[in-house]
C-alpha positions as CSV (number, residue, x, y, z in Angstrom):
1,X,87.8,96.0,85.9
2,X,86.5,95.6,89.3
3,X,88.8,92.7,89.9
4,X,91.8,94.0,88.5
5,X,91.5,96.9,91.1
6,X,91.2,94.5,93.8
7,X,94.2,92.7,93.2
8,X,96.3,95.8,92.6
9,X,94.5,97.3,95.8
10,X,95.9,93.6,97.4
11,X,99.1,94.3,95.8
12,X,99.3,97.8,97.6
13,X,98.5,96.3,100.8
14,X,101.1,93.5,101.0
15,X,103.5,95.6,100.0
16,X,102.7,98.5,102.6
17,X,103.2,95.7,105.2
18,X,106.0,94.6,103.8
19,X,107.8,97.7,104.0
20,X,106.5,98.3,107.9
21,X,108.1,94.6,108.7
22,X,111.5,95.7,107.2
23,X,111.6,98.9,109.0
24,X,110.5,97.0,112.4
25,X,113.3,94.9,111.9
26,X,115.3,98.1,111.2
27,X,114.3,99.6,114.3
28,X,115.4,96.3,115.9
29,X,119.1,96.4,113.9
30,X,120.3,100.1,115.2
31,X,120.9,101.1,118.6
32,X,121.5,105.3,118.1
33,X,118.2,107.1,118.7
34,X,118.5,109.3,115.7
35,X,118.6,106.1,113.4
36,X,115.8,104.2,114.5
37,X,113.9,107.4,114.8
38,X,114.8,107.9,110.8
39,X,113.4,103.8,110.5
40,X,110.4,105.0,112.3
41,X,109.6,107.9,109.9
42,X,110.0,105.8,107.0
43,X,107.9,102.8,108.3
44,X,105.3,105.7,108.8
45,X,105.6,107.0,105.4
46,X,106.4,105.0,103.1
47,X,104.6,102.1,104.5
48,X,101.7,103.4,105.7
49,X,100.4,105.6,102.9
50,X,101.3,102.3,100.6
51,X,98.8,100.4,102.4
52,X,96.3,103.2,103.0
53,X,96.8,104.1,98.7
54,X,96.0,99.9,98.6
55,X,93.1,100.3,100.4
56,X,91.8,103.4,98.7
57,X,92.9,101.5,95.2
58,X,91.2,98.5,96.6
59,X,87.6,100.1,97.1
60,X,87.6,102.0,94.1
61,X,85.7,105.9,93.5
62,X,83.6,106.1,96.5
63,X,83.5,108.8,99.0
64,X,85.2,106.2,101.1
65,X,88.4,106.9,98.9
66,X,88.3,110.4,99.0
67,X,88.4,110.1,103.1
68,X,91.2,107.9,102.6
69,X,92.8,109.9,99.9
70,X,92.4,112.9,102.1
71,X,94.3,110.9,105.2
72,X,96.7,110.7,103.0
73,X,97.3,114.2,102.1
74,X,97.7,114.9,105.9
75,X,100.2,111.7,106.8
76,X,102.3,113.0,103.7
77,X,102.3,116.7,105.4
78,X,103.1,115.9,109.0
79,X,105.0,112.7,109.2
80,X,108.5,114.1,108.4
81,X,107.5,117.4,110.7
82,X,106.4,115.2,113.5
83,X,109.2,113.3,112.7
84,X,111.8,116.3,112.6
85,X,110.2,118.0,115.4
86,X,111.0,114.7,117.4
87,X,114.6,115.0,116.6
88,X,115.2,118.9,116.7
89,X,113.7,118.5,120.7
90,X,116.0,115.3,122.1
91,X,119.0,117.3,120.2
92,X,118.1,120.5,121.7
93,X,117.9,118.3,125.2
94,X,121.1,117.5,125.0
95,X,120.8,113.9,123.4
96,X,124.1,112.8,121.9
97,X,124.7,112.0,118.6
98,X,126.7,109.3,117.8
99,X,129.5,109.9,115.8
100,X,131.3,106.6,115.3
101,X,129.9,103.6,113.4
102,X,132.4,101.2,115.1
103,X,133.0,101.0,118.6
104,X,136.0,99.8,119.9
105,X,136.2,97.6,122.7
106,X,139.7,98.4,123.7
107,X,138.3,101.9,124.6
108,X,135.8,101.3,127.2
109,X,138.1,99.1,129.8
């Protein structure tokens, strides 16, 4: 039993880092601020709590887990208000949304 949580724990984990590397090379693919701030937020979610459940998963019941478990609770709560907070303050400051998905070259001569 102690194995198979191991390699589900490993499973957890590869796939948390999978999930950051796709939203890094998100982050790398946009250019508007308010997208790769959305890329951000869901590397930190998604990705992280995947490979901080992997690791809880990984080490089975200990009091270990329950720290990590507990982490958890508290990435889940105040990612997406970190996150929003971020974006409700560079609006507010006057930073421009983009509106347009295509630029047109014609426009900027």
């Amino acid at each position: 039993m102690e194995q198979v949580m191991r390699i589900v724990g490993d499973v957890l984990i590869v796939a948390g880092v999978i999930f950051m590397l796709f939203g890094v090379a998100g982050m790398f693919r946009f250019n508007c601020f308010y997208k790769r701030l959305l890329i951000s937020a869901k590397i930190d979610t998604v990705g992280l709590l995947t490979l901080i459940f992997g690791l809880a998963f990984r080490h089975g019941v200990s009091f270990f887990s329950g720290k990590i478990l507990l982490i958890m609770v508290i990435l889940l709560i105040l990612n997406p208000l970190v996150s929003h907070l971020i974006v409700r303050s560079a609006y507010l400051a006057g930073h421009e949304v983009e509106t347009s998905t295509h630029k047109n070259e014609d426009s900027e001569s």
